[in-house]
DRENDO-933419 format. One record per residue (C-alpha): residue in three letters; x, y, z; residue number from 1. Coordinates in steps of 0.1 Angstrom, whole numbers. Last residue first. Example, Ala and Ser with C-alpha at 12.3 -4.5 7.8 and 13.67 -1.06 7.14 Angstrom:
<logus>
LOGU type     u     v     w seq
LOGU  SER   137   -11    71   2
LOGU  ALA   123   -45    78   1
</logus>
This chain:
<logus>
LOGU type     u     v     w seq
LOGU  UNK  -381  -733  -615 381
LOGU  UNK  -365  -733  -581 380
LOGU  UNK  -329  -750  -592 379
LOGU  UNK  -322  -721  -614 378
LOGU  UNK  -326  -698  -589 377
LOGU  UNK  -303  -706  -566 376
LOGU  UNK  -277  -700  -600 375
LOGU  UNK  -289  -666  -606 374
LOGU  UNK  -289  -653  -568 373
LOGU  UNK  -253  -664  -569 372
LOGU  UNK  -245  -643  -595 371
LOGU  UNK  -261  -614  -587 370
LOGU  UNK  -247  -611  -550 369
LOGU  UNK  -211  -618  -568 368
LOGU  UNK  -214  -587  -586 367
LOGU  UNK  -191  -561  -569 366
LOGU  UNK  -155  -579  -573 365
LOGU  UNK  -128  -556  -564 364
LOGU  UNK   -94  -569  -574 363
LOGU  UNK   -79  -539  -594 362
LOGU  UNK   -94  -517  -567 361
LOGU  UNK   -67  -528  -543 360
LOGU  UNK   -37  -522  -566 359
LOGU  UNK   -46  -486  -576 358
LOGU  UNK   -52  -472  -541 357
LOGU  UNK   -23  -491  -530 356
LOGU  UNK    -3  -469  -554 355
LOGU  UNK   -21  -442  -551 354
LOGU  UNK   -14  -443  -511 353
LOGU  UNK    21  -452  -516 352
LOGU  UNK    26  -420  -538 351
LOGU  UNK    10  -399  -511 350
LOGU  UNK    34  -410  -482 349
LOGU  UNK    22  -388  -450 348
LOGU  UNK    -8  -408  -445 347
LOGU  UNK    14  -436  -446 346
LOGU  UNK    42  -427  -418 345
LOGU  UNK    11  -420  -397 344
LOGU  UNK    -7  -454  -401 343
LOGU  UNK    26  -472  -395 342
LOGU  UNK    33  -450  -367 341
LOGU  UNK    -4  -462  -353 340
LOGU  UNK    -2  -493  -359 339
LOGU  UNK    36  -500  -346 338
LOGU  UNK    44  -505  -307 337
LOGU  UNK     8  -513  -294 336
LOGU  UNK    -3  -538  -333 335
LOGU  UNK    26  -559  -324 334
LOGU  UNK    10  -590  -311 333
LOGU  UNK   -17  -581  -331 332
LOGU  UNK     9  -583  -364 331
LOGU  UNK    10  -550  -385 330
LOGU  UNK    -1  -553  -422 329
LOGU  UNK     0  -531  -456 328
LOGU  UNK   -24  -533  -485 327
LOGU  UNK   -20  -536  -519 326
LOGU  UNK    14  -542  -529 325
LOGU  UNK     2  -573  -543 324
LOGU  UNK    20  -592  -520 323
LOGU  UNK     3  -574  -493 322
LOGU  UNK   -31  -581  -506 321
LOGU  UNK   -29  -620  -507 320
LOGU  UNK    -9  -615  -475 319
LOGU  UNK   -41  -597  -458 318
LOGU  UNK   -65  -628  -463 317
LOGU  UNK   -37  -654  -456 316
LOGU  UNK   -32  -633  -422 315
LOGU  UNK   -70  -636  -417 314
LOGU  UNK   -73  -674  -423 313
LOGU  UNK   -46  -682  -395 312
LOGU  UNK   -58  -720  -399 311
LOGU  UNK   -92  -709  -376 310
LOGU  UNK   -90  -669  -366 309
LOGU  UNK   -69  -668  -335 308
LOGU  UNK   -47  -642  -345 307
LOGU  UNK   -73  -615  -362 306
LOGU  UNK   -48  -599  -387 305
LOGU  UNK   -46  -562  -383 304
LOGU  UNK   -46  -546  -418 303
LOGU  UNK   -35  -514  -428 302
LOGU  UNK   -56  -505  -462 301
LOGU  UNK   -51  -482  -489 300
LOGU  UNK   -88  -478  -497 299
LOGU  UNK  -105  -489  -531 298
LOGU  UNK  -139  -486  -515 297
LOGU  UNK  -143  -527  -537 296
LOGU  UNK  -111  -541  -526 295
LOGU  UNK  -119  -527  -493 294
LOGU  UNK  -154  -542  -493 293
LOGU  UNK  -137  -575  -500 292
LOGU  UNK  -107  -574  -470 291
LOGU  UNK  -137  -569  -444 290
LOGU  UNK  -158  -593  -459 289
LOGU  UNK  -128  -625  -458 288
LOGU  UNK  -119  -609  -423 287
LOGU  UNK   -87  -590  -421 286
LOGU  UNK   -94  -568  -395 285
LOGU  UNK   -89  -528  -401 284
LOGU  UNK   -74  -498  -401 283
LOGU  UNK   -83  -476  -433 282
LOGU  UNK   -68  -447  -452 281
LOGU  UNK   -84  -418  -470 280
LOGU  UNK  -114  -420  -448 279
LOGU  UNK  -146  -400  -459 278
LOGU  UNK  -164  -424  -492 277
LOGU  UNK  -156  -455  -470 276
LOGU  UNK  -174  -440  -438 275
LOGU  UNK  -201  -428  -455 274
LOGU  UNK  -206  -464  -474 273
LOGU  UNK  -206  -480  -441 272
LOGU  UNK  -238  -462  -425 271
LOGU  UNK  -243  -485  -398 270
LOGU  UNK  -213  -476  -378 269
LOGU  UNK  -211  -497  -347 268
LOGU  UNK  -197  -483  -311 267
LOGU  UNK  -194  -450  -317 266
LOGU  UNK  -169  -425  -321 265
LOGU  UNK  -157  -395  -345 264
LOGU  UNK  -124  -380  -336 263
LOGU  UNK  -109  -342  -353 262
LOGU  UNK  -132  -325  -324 261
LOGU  UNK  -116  -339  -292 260
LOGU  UNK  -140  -332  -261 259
LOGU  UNK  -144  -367  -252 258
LOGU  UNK  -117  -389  -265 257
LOGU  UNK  -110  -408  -237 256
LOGU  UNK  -141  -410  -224 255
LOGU  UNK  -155  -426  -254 254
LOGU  UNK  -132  -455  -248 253
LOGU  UNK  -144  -457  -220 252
LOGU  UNK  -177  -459  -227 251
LOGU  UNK  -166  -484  -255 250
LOGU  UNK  -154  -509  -233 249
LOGU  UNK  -168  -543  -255 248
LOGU  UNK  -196  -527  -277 247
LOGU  UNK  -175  -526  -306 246
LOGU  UNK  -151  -494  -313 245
LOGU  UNK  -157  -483  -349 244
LOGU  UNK  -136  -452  -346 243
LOGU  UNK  -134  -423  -373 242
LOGU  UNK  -102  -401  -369 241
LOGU  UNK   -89  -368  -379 240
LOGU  UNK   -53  -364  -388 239
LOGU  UNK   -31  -338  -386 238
LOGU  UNK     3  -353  -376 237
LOGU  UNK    -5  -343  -334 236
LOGU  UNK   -42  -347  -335 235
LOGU  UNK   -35  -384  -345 234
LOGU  UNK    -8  -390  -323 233
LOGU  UNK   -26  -378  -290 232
LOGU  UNK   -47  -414  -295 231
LOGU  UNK   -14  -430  -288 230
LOGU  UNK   -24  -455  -265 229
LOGU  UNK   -57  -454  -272 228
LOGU  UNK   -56  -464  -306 227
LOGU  UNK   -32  -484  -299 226
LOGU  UNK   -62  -503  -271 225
LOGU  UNK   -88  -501  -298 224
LOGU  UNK   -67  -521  -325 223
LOGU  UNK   -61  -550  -295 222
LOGU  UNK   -98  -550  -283 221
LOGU  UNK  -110  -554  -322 220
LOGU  UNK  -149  -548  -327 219
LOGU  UNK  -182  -566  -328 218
LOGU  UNK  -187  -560  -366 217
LOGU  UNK  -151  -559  -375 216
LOGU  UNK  -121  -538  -361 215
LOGU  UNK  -131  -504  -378 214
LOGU  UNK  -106  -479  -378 213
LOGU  UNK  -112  -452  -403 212
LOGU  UNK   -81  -425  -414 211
LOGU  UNK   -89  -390  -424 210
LOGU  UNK   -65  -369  -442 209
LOGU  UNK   -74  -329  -438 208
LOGU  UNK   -86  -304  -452 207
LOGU  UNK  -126  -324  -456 206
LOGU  UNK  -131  -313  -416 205
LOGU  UNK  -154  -335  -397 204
LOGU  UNK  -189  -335  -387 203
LOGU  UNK  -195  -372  -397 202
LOGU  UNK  -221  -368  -424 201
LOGU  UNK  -205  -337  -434 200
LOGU  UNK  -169  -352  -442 199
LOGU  UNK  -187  -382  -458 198
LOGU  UNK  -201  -361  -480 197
LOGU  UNK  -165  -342  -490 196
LOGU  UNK  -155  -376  -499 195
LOGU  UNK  -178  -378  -526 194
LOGU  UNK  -210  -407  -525 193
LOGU  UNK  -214  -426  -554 192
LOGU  UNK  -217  -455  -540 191
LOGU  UNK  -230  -493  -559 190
LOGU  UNK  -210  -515  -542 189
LOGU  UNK  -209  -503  -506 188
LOGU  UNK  -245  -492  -505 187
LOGU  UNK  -250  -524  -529 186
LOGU  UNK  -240  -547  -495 185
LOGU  UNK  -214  -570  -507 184
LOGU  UNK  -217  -605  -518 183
LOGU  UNK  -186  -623  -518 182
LOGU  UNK  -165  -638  -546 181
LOGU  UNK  -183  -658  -571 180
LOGU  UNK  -158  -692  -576 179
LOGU  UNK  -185  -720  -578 178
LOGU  UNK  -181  -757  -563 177
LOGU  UNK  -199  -783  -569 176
LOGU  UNK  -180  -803  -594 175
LOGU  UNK  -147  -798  -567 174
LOGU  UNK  -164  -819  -541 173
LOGU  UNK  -157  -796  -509 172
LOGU  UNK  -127  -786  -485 171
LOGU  UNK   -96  -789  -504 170
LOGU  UNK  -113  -779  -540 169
LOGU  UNK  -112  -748  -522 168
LOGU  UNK   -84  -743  -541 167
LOGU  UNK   -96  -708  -559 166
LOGU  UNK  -110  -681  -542 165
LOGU  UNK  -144  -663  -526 164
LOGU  UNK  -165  -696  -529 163
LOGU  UNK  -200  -707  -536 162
LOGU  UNK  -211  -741  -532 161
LOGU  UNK  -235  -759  -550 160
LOGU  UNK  -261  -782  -545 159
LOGU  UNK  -252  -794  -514 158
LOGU  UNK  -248  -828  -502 157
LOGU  UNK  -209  -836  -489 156
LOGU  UNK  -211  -797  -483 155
LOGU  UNK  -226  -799  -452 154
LOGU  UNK  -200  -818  -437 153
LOGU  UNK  -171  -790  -451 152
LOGU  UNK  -198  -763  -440 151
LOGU  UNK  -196  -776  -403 150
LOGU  UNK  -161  -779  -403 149
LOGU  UNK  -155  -742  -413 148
LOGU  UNK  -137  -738  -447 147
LOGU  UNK  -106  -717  -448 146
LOGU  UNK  -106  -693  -479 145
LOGU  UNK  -132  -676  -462 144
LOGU  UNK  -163  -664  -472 143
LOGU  UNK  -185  -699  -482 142
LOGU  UNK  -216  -701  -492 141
LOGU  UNK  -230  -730  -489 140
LOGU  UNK  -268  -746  -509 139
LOGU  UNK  -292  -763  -498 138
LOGU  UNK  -318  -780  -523 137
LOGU  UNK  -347  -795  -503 136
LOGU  UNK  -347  -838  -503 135
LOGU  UNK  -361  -837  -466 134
LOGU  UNK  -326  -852  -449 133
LOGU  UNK  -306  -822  -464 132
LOGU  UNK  -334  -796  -448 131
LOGU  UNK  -326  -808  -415 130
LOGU  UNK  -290  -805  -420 129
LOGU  UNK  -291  -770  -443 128
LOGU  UNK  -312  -756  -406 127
LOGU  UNK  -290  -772  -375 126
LOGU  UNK  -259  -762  -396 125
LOGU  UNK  -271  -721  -403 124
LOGU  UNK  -272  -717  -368 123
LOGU  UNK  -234  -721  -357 122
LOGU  UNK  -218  -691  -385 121
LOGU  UNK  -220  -695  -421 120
LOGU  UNK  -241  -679  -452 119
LOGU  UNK  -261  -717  -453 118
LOGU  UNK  -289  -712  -483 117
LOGU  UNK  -321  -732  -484 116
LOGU  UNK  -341  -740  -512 115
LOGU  UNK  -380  -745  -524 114
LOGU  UNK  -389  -737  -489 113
LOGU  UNK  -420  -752  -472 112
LOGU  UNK  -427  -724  -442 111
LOGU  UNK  -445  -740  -421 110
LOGU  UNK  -429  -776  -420 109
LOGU  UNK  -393  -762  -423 108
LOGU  UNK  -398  -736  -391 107
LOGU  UNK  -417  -766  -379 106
LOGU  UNK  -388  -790  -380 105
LOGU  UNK  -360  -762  -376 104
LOGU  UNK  -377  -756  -338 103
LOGU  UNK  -371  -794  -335 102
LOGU  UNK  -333  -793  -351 101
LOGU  UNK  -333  -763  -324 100
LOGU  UNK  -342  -778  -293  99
LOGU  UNK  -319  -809  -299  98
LOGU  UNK  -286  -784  -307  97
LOGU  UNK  -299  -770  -271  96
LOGU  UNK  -294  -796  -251  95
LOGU  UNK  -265  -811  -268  94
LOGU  UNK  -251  -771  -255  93
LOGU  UNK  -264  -775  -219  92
LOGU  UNK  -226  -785  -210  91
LOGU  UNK  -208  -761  -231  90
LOGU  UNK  -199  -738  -209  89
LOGU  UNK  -184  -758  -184  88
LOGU  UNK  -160  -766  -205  87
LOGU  UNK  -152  -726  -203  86
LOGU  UNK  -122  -712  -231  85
LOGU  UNK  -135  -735  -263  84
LOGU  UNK  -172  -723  -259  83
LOGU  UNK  -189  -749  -283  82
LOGU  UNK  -216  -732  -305  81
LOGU  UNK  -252  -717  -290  80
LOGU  UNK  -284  -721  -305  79
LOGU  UNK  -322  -714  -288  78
LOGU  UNK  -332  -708  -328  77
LOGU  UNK  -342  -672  -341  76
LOGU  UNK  -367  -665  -370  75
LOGU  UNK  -358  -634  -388  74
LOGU  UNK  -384  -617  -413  73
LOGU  UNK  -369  -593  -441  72
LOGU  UNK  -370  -555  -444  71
LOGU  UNK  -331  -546  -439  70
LOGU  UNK  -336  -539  -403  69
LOGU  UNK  -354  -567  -396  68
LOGU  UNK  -317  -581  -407  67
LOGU  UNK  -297  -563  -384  66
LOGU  UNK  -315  -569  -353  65
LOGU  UNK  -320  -611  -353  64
LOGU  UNK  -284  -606  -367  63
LOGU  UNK  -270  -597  -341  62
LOGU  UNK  -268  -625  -319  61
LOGU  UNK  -291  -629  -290  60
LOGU  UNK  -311  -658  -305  59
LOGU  UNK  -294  -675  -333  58
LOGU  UNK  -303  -670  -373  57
LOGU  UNK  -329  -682  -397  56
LOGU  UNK  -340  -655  -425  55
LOGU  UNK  -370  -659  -444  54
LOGU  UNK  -372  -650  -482  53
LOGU  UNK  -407  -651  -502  52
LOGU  UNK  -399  -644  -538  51
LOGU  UNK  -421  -618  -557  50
LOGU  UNK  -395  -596  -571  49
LOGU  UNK  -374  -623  -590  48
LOGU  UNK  -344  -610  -601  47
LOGU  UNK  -345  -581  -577  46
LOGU  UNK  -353  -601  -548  45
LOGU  UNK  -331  -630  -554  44
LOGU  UNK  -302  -599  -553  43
LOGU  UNK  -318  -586  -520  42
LOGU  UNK  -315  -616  -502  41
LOGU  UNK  -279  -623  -513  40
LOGU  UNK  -272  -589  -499  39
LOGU  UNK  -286  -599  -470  38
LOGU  UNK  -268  -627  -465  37
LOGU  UNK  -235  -614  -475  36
LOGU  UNK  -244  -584  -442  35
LOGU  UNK  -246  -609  -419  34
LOGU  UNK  -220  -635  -429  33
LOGU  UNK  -193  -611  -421  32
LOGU  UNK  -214  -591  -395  31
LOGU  UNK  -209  -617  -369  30
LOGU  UNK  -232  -641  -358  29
LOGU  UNK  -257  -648  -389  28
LOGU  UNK  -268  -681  -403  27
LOGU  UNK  -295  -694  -423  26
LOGU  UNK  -309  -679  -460  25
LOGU  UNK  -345  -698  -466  24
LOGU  UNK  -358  -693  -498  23
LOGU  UNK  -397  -692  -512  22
LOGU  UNK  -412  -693  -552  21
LOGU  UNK  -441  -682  -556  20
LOGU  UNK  -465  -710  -563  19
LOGU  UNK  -471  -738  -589  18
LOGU  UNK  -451  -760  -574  17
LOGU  UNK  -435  -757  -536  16
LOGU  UNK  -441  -789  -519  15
LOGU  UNK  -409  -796  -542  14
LOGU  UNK  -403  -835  -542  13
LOGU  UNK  -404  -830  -585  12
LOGU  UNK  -376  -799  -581  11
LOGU  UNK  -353  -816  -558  10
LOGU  UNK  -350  -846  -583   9
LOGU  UNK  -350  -822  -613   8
LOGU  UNK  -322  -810  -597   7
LOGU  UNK  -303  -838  -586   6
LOGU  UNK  -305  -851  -621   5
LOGU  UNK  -292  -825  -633   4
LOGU  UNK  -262  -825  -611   3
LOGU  UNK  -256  -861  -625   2
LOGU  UNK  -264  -891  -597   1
</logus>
């Protein structure tokens, strides 16, 4: 069957004619399919301002606060995926894949969606699946340039599938797939914010070089612990510092940098584009979201690769930039003995700095939001 026809096909079983149009976006987890989702979200809204979005996600993950945030309902299935540390774990987990294809089934039944969109993470499969076998358009985007198995079995019938790089052909039927990049949030995108606001917003001082540490949405336990280490370091070479810890020991790390004027803490930074518009260099993961809002800031970059991430994804990530001479990288397993001198030794290197400055911003993409909102479309009309 053509692409065409699979579209009128999807279009004549719609419950949906003759209305507005409605999209579900499923998945959530971490803030790297989070924060693409919504962005996605608000692109359909602005090319079509009365569409009816509802967000599916997993109970207790942070999504079901993040996106109310942003203005859009959240349903929340009883989902967990498999614990690979604790067998034991994982032995309610048929139990609860059951509950949520039935809480899909009404979710589905009540709100009769022209199209669903999978962002990634466990409760987006329960969700495309269900909406597969009822003859509604799904359709994947995927971050990484390492596709999950769940969106590889999902893909088999998709629509389309949007991708951040070539040679995903790998993963999915190559006449579906899309090359958009990823979505990123239009504060990031779109700012126009001075360094010398950021400065303000965090109560730090615009003299001197400013480095941000953010170790993803839920935080990095090997970037905070050399940070720690040598948190005297940064006070020492004149630098101020803004710490995304996580949740995971952040009291203490907060203790340990009590009283210390030139350090900004918390455990989640919300406002994103005032961090980007104050640091002058970044410490970070290397997530597929991560590594695109840097291209877009245009921040010379030190990169932590998350070791465990599946097929070593995250090292790919950084390599692409390193190669470039775009971003530099420390190992985790070396990340105590050399992030923070390698941080240093940059910060005090302002040719490098342009340089990287240069080569990072040369592969921003900021429309990929717009793009992929224009092709869902198509197959609602």
């Amino acid at each position: 069957m053509t692409e065409e026809n699979k579209k009128n096909e999807v279009n004549t079983n719609s419950p949906f004619s003759g209305r507005g149009r409605r999209i579900i976006i499923a998945g959530g987890g971490t803030g790297g399919h989070i924060f693409p989702a919504i962005a996605i979200a608000n692109a359909l809204r602005q090319e079509h301002p009365g569409i009816d979005i509802l967000f599916v996600g997993a109970k207790g993950k942070m999504e079901m606060e993040k996106v109310p945030q942003a203005g859009y309902e959240i349903e929340g299935l009883d989902i967990s995926g498999l614990n690979r540390h604790s067998l034991a774990k994982n032995i309610t987990l048929p139990y609860k894949l059951i509950k949520s294809f039935l809480q899909v089934r009404k979710i589905l039944h009540v709100f009769k969606p022209d199209a669903v969109v999978g962002v990634g993470g466990y409760s987006s499969f329960p969700v495309l699946r269900y909406a597969q076998t009822k003859g509604i358009a799904t359709f994947i985007h995927e971050s990484n340039s390492f596709a999950g198995k769940s969106n590889i079995l999902l893909g088999k019938k998709a629509i389309k599938i949007f991708v951040s790089t070539d040679g995903m052909e790998k993963f999915f039927p190559k006449e579906k797939l899309m090359v958009t990049g990823n979505p990123v949030r239009q504060t990031i995108a779109r700012s126009k914010l001075s360094r010398h606001e950021g400065h303000i917003f965090f109560g730090l001082d615009r003299s001197k070089k400013t480095v941000l540490a953010v170790g993803g949405s839920l935080g990095s336990g090997s970037i905070n612990e050399a940070i720690a280490l040598h948190i005297d370091a940064f006070e020492k070479n004149g630098l101020q510092l803004i710490w995304q810890t996580g949740k995971t020991n952040a009291a203490s790390y907060k203790e340990i940098v009590a009283g210390r004027e030139n350090i900004w803490i918390n455990e989640f930074i919300k406002e994103m584009d005032m961090a980007y518009a104050a640091a002058d260099i970044v410490i970070s993961r290397a997530g597929a979201m991560s590594v695109t809002e840097l291209c877009v800031a245009g921040k010379p970059t030190v990169f932590v690769p998350y070791p465990f991430a599946s097929e070593n994804h995250q090292t790919s990530n950084a390599m692409s930039l390193v190669r470039k001479d775009a971003a530099l990288m420390v190992k985790d397993d070396e990340v105590k003995e050399k992030l923070v001198t390698t941080v240093i030794d940059l910060s005090k290197n302002e040719l490098l700095q342009q340089k990287m400055r240069d080569n990072i911003k040369a592969l921003a993409i900021d429309n990929a939001d717009k793009i992929i909102a224009k092709e869902i479309l198509k197959y609602c009309e």
